[in-house]
SEZADREN-92507 format. One record per residue (C-alpha): z, y, x; residue number from 1. Coordinates in Angstrom, 2 decimals. Each point is the difference from the previous one (the first is absolute). Layout:
<atoms>
+---------+---------+---------+------+
!      up !   north !    east ! resi !
+---------+---------+---------+------+
!       Z !       Y !       X !  NUM !
...
+---------+---------+---------+------+
</atoms>
This chain:
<atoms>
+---------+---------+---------+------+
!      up !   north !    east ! resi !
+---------+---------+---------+------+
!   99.27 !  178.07 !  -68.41 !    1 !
!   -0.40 !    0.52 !    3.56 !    2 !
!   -0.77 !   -3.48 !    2.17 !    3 !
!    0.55 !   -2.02 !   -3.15 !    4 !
!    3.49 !    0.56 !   -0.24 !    5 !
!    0.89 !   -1.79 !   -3.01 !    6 !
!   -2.99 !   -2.53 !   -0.70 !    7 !
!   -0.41 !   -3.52 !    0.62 !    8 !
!    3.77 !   -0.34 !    1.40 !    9 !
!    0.48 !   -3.83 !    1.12 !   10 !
!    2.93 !   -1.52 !    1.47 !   11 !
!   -0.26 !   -1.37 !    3.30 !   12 !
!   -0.29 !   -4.53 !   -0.37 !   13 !
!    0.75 !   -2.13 !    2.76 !   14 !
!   -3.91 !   -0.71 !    1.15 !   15 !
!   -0.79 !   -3.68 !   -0.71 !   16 !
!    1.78 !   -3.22 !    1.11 !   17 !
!   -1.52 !   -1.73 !    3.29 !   18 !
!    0.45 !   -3.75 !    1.03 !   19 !
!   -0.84 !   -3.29 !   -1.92 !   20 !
!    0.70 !    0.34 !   -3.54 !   21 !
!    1.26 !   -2.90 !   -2.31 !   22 !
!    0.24 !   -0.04 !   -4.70 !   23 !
!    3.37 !   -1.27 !   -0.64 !   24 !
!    2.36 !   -0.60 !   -2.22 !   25 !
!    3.23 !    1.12 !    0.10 !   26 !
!    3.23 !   -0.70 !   -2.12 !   27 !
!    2.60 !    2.52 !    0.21 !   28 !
!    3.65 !    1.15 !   -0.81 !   29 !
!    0.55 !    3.88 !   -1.29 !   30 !
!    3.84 !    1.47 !    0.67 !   31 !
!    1.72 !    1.64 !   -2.55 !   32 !
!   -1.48 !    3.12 !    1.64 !   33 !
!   -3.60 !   -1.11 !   -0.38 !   34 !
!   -0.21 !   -0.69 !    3.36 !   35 !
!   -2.66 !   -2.77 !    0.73 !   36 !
!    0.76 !   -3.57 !    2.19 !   37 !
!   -2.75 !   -2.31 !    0.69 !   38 !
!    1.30 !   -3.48 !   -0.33 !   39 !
!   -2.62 !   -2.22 !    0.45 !   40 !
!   -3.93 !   -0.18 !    0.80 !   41 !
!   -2.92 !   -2.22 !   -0.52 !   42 !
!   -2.93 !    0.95 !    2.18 !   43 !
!   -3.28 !   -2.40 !    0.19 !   44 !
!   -0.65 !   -1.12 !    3.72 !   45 !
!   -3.12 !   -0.38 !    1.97 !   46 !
!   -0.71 !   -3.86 !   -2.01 !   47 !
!    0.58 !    2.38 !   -3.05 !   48 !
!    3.53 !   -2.29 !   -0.42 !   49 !
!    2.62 !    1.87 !   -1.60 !   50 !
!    3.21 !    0.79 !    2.23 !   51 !
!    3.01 !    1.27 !   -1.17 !   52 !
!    2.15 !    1.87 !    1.73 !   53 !
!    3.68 !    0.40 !   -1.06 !   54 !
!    1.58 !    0.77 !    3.56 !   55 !
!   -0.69 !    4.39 !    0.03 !   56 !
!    2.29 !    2.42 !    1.94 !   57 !
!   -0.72 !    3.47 !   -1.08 !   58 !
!    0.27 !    2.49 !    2.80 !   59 !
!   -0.70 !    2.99 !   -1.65 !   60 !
!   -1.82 !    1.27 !   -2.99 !   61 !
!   -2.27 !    3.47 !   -1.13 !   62 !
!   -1.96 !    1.73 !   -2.13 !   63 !
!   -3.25 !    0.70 !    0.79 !   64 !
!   -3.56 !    1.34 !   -1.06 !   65 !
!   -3.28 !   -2.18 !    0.74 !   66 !
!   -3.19 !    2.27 !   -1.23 !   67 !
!    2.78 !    1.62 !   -2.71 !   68 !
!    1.05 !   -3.38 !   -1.25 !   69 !
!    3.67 !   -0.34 !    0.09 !   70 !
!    1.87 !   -3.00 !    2.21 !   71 !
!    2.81 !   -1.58 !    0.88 !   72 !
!   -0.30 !   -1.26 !    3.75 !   73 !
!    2.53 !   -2.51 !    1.52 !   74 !
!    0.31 !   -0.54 !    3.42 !   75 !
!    1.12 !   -3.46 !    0.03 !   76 !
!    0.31 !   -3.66 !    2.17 !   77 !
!   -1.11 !   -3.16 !   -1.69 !   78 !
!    0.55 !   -3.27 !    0.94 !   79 !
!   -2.78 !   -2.27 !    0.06 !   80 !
!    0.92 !   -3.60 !    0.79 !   81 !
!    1.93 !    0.10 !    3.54 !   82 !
!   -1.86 !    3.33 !    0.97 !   83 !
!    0.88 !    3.95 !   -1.00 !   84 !
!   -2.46 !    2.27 !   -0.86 !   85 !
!    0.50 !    3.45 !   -0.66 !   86 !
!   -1.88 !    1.71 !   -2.67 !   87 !
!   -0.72 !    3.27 !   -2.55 !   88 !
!    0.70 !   -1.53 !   -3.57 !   89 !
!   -1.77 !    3.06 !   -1.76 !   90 !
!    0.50 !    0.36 !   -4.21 !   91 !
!   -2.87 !    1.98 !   -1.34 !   92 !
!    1.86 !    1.93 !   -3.45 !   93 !
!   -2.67 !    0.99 !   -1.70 !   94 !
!   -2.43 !   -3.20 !    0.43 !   95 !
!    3.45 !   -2.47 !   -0.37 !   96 !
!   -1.36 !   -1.70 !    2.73 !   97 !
!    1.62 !   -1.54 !    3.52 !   98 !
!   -1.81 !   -0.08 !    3.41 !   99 !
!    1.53 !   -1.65 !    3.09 !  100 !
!   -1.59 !    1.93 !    3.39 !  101 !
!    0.59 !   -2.01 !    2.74 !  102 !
!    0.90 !    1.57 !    3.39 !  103 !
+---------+---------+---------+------+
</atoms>
């Protein structure tokens, strides 16, 4: 076929995630619907201490592609202590794992 019409089709992917990157853990609620609520986090600080964070206001959530891997990214605020800190709370699908990007 003419200019590879045809071959090798990929679907566009969101690029790669930028900023400081956190492993978490994440306990969540599904709807009826299937749709997906994080509830609660535990992230490891800087003294590798374990924080949890239970205080998460979800401001909006999509799908997205990172190099073809599917993902569920949530913009969201968490409160840490007296402060607010807003966040991407990102759910890799195919890996079953959570990341935390900090802004």
């Amino acid at each position: 076929m003419a200019f590879g019409a045809g071959t090798g089709f990929r679907a566009a992917d969101a690029g790669t995630v930028r900023g400081e990157q956190k492993e978490a853990a994440c306990e969540c609620w599904f709807t009826s619907t299937g749709k997906l609520t994080p509830l609660m986090l535990k992230v490891k600080d800087e003294d590798g201490e374990i924080r949890v964070i239970k205080e998460i206001t979800v401001h909006s959530r999509e799908m997205k592609r990172y190099a073809g891997s599917p993902s569920l990214e949530f913009d969201c605020t968490l409160r840490l202590g007296e402060q607010e800190v807003r966040a991407m709370l990102i759910y890799y699908m195919t890996q079953s794992r959570w990341v935390l990007n900090f802004r």
